[in-house]
N, C-alpha and C positions, 0 to 999 in steps of 0.2 A: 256422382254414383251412376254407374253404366245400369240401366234397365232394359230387359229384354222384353221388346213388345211382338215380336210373334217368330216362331220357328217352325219350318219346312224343309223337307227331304223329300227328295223323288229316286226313282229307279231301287225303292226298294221291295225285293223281292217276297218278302214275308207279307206285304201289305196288299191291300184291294188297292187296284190302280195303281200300284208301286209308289204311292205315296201319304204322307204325313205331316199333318197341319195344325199345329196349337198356336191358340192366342195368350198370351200371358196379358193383355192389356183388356180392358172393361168394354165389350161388343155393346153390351146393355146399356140403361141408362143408369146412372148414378143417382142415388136422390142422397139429399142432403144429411142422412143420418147414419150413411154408411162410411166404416172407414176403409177409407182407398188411398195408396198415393196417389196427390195429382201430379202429374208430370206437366200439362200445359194447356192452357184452352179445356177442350172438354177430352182429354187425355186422361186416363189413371191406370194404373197397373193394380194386377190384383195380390192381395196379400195372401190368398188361399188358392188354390190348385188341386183338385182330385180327381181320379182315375177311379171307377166302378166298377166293376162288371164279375161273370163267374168264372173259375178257374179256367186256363189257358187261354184267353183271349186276350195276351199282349198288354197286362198291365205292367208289369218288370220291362220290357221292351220299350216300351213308350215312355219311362222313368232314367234307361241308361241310353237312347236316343235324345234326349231333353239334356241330363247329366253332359253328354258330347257336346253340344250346340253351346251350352250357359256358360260351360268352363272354357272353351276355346274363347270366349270373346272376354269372357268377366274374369277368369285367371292366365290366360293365353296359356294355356297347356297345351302341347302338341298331341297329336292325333294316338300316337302309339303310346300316350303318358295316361292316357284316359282306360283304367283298365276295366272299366264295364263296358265296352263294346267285341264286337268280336266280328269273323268274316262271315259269319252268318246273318247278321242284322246289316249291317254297309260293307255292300261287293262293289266291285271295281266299277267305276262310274256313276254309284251315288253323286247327290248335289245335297247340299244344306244349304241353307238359305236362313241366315237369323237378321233381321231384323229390330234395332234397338237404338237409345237415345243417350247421349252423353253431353254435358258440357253447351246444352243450348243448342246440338246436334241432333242431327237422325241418321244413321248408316245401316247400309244396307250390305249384307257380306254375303256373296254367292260363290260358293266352295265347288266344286269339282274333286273328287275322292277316286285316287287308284289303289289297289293293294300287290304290291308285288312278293312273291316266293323267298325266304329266306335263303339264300343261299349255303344256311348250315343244315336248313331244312327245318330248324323252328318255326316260330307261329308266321303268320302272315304280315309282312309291315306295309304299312298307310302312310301315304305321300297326298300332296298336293298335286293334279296337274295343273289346275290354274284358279286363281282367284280374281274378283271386279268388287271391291269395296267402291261404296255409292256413299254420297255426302251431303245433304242439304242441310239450311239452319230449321230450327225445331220453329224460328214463327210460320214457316209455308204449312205445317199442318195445321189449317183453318177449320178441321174436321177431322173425325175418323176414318172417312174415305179419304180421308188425301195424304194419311201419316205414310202410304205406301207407293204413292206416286211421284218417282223421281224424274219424270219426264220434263225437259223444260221450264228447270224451277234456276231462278236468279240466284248465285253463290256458292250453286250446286260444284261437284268433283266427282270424275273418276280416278280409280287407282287400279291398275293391273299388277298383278303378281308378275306375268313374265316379261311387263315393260318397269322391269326394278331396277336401278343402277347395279353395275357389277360386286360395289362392293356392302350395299342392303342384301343381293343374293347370297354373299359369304358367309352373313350373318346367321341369314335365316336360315333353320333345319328347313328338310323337306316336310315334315309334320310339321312346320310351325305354322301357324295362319299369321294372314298380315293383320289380321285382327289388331293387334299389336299395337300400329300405326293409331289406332282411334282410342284403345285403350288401358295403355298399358299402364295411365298412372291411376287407375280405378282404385278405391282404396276395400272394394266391397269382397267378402268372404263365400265361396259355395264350400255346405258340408254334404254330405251323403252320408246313407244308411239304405247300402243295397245290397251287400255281401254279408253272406252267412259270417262272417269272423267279426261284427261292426260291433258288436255287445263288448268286446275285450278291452276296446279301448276309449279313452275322452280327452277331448284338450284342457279338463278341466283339472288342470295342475293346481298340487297344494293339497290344502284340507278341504272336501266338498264339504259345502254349510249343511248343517245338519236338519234343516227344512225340507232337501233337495233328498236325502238319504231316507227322512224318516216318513216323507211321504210315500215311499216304496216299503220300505221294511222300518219300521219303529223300533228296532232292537241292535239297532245299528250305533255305538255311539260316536265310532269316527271313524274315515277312510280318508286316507292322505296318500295322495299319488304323487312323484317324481320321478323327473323325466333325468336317469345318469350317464354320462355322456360315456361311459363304459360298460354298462350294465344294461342300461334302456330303459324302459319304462318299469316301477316297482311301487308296488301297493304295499299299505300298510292298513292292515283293517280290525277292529276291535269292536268286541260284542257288549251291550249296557250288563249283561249277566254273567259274563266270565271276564277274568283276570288277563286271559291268554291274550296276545298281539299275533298274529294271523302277518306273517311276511313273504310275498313269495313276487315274482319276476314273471314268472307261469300265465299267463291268461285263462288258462284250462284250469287251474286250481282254483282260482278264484271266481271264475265258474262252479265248480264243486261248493265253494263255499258261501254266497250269493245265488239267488232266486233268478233266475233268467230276468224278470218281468223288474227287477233291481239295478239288474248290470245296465239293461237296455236302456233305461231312466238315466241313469247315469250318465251315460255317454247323447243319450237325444238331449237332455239338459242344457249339457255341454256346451253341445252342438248349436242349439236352439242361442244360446244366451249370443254366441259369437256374433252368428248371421242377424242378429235382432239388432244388434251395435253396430254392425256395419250397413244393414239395411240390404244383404247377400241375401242366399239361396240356401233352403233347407232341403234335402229329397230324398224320400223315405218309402221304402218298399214296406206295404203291410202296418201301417200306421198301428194299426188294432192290438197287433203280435205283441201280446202279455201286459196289457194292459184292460182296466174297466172300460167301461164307458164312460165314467165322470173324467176319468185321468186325459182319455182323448178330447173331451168336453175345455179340459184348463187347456190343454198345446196349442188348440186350434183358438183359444180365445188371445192368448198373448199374441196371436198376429194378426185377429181382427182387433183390439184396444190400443187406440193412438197414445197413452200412457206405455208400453211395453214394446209400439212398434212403429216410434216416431219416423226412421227411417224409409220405413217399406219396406222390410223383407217379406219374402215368398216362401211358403210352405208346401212342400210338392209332395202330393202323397197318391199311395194307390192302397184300394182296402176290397177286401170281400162282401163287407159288411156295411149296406145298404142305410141302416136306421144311423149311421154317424153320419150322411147326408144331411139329414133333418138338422144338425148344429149350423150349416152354410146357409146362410141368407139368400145366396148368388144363385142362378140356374147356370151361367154362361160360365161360371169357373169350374164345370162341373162335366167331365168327359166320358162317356158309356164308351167302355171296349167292348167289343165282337170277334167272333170268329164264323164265318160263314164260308164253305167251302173249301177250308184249309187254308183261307186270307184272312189276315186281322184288319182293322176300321178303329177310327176313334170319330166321337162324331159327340159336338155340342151338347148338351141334355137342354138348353135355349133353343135350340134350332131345330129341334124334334116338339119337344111341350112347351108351352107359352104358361098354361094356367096355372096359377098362385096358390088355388085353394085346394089342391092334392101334396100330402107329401110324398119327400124327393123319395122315401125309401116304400111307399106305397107303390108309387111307377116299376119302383125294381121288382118290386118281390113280387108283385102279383104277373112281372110277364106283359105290364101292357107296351111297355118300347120295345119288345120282342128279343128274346137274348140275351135277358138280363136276369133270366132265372133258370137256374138246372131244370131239364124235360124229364117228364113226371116218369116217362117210360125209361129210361137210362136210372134214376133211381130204385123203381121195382127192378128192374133187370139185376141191378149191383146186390139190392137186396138178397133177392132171390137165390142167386148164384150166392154169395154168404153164405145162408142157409143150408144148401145142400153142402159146401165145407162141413159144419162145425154139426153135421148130423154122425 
């Protein structure tokens, strides 16, 4: 199973310093009652991921920047496949850099990103200009400081993109990363839930059990999805109080006829059960969006319980709402976004507060990491103007 222990991009525009740095592996320490995958030595990846902060400061940004990075190496999609990016977020001369371990391996993949003009005049397309995948075996990380130092390590490799033989060059798209090369036979799943249309749909073909159904809406007594290889995806949904069977192809109808806060369950479920089995990637815009607080309480428990998440999957999330912090044990898997000066920032909530005895949603809401709370003057202001509206 390919695990992604840290992702970085530079030369991007939107960001403070034109760059961007997550750790997906454990900075902190580990104590013995936490569940973590261990990957090796004092290695583990984290099974939880969250994104904080108040409206516009690059939490959906920093979920379809991540989304780019996991999917290139963990399903080798090429660059122009990946359709939550755009030339707004990676302009011409981005670098990504991900970081990750496979097979008793550690590789290192340093991308160079160009985007050239469609020549029909559609959207922008993304090439490779060159790539340096890096290779060491996973025993030279003796430490955490050393999982990153390819300098001078016995067994090590490079690989260049533009020193490929002529006919691997045939092969590969220009979008494709040589990613490929370290792991294409990964057998692990990434889902996403970052586009407004994600409620419409779920891989969870067949009849959902009606656990999954009646924890959202109890009046539900069966919804049977199939996938027709003419027709496309088709619901079949039936109420415990009426007689009638509800058929329709439509996503939008069944919308109309299902709860938002139903559909979503449905499909994060789904979603959830796949990447749980393969020990893949969850990533989810607005975790919170039509659910309680208990219901966010169960999601995020099935990927910290070694019973539901033997293999280590990751759940990537971003939320508005500060008190679903307080469920996370972690400080370090836990990322304050910013916007200062019309740049965005992610930056540790470890590497800002150390102490244990405040909670995570106390720091946000009261404003003491600065940035993490709407300013009291732009509230009166929004009110106020209101006000004189609806006089």
């Amino acid at each position: 199973m390919v695990k992604i222990l840290r992702v970085c991009f530079k030369n991007l525009s939107v960001y403070k310093d034109q760059s961007f740095t997550v750790d997906l592996y454990a900075s902190d320490r580990v104590m013995h009652d936490e569940t973590m995958f261990h990957v090796y030595n004092s290695i583990y990846t984290q099974n939880i991921l969250a994104f904080a902060g108040i409206n516009a400061t690059g939490k959906s940004t920093a979920l379809r920047l991540l989304n780019l990075a996991i999917r290139t190496v963990v399903e080798n999609i090429g660059l122009n496949d990946v359709y939550s990016i755009n030339a707004n977020i990676i302009t011409d001369g981005t670098e990504m850099t991900i970081t990750f371990c496979d097979d008793q391996k550690i590789y290192e993949l340093h991308s160079y990103i160009g985007i050239k003009q469609s020549a029909s005049g559609g959207k922008p397309q993304f090439y490779y200009t060159e790539e340096i995948l890096k290779e060491k075996p996973l025993s030279t990380a003796s430490s955490k400081n050393s999982i990153f130092d390819f300098s001078k390590i016995t067994g090590s490799s490079t690989i260049r993109r533009s020193e490929l033989d002529s006919g691997m060059k045939l092969v590969l798209k220009q979008d494709d990363s040589i990613a490929i090369l370290a792991s294409r036979d990964n057998g692990s799943i990434v889902n996403d839930l970052l586009t407004e249309n994600y409620v419409n749909l779920s891989p969870m073909l067949g009849e959902t059990p009606k656990e999954v159904l009646n924890a959202f809406d109890d009046n539900i007594e069966y919804l049977k999805t199939t996938d027709d290889p003419s027709n496309g995806i088709q619901w079949k949904l039936k109420f415990k109080n009426s007689d009638h069977v509800f058929r329709t192809g439509n996503p939008i109808e069944l919308n109309r006829i299902i709860s938002a806060g139903t559909i979503k369950g449905h499909a994060l479920i789904g979603r959830a059960v796949t990447v749980l089995k393969t020990g893949g990637y969850l990533i989810i815009d607005e975790l919170e969006n039509h659910f309680n607080k208990e219901m966010v309480h169960m999601i995020l428990e099935l990927f910290e319980d070694q019973d539901t998440n033997s293999n280590g999957a990751c759940i990537i999330f971003s939320t508005h709402y500060a008190e679903i912090l307080d469920f996370i044990r972690r400080k370090d898997n836990v990322y304050v976004t910013r916007k200062t000066d019309g740049f965005l920032s992610v930056s540790k909530l470890s590497a800002e507060f150390r102490r244990n005895d405040i909670k995570k949603s106390d720091l946000f809401l009261s404003n003491c990491l600065r940035g993490t709370a709407p300013k009291f003057r732009q509230i009166q202001n929004l009110k106020e103007t209101i006000c004189k509206e609806v006089k």
